[in-house]
C-alpha positions, 0 to 999 in steps of 0.5 A: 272224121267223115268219110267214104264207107268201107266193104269191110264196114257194110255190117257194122253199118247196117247195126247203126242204120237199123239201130236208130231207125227202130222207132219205126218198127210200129210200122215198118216190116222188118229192118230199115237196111241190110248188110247187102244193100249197103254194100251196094250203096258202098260199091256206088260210092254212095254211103258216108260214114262218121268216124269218132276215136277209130269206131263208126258212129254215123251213116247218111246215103247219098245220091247225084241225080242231075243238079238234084243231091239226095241223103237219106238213111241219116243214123247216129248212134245212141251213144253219139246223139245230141253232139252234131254229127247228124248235122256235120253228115247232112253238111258233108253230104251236101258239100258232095252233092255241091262239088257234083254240081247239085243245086237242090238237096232232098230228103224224106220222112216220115210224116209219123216223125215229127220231131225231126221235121223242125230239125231240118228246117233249123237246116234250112230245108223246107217241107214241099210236099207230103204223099201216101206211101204205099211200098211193101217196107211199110206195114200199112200206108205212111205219110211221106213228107219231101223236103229240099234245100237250095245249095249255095255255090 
């Protein structure tokens, strides 16, 4: 079940989101989250979460700006991987951002995560542009690839 986050889950959360994105710990300072900034996304009603058998499993961030829709964050827990529900929250926040009359859904990664840039393309979305990154979470200048994806009415 996919639904909107809940206060009470801001921790558990952020251990998930942390937790998948430890692969860039080479070059990222600290976590990829904290317990305060998703309780932030929370109260914005910008944070979907997955439920499997009463546990969390999943997160995905999402944004409206306009006729542009935005996830971010994606996070599967280990034990949750390779069954789809990265995809059933990319579609779900999709769906959102379509019900509040988006008409492009965006993302970003890292141009050092290669593998996942097939796995959104297999999505449908399409690589519009790479660019340096120079915020302070990284250790060091990062690759940024963009990434968008028309959204059908």
């Amino acid at each position: 079940m996919i639904r909107w986050a809940r206060e009470v889950e801001a921790g558990q959360i952020a251990r998930i989101i942390n937790a998948a994105f430890e692969i860039e710990r080479e070059f990222r300072r600290g976590e990829r989250t904290s317990v305060p900034e998703i309780r932030e996304l929370i109260e914005r009603r910008s944070l979907l979460v997955a439920e499997r058998d009463g546990q969390l499993v999943g997160a995905v961030e999402v944004r409206v700006a306009g006729a542009r829709g935005y996830f971010g964050m994606l996070a599967v827990d280990a034990s949750s991987r390779r069954g789809g529900l990265g995809r059933a929250l990319v579609e779900a926040a999709e769906e959102y951002c379509r019900g509040a009359g988006c008409t492009v859904m965006t993302m970003s990664t890292g141009e050092e995560r290669a593998e996942l840039i097939p796995y959104y393309e297999k999505m449908g979305y399409r690589v519009t542009g790479i660019e340096d990154s120079t915020t302070r979470a990284f250790k060091r200048v990062v690759r940024v690839v963009k990434m968008e994806k028309r959204l059908s009415p």
